[in-house]
N, C-alpha and C positions, 0 to 999 in steps of 0.2 A: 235562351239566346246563345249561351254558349256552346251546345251542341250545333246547333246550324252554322252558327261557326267555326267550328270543324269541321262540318260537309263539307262546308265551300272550300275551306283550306285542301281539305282533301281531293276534292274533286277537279281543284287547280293543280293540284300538284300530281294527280293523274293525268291531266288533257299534258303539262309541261313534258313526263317520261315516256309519252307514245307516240306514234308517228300520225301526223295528221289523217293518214288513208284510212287507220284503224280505229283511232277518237272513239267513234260513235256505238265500233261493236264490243271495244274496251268498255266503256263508260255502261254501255246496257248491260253488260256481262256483268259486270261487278255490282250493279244495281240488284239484277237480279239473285247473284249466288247469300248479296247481304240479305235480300229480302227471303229466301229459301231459308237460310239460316237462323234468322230473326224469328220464324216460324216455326220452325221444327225445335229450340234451343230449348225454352220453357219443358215443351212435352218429354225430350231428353232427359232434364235435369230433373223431371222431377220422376223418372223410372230410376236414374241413377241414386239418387235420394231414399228411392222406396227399398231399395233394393240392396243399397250398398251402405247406406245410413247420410246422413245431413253431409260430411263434409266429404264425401266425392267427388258431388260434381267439380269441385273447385281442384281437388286433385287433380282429376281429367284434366280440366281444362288447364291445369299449371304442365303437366306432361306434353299434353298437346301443345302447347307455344312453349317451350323447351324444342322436341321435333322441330317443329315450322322454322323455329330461330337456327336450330344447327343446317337446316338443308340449306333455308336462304344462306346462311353466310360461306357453304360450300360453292354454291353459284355464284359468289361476286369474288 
């Protein structure tokens, strides 16, 4: 239950930051790249695991949202 309640938070708080005309190709877009990712993550993690030992992927992924967080905060 509390997952899907963060969709919906999230997905209001999407339709709120975009312009009505774009809505629909925002909202699919984002659907889609979660659901591309949501697929591909598993098969990722676990070359990264084989490959690099257990705690990579979590390395990655702490490096990756470090990046993400400095660009976003150079855009606002």
């Amino acid at each position: 239950m509390g997952l899907q309640m963060a969709i919906i938070a999230y997905q209001t708080l999407l339709t709120q930051v975009t312009p009505r005309e774009s809505r629909g190709a925002t909202v699919g877009l984002v659907g889609t790249v979660t659901g591309v990712i949501g697929g591909l993550a598993p098969t990722v993690g676990a070359y990264l695991r084989a490959a690099f030992g257990s705690t990579a992927p979590f390395w990655i992924a702490l490096i990756a949202g470090l990046a993400m967080s400095m660009a976003l905060q150079k855009q606002i």
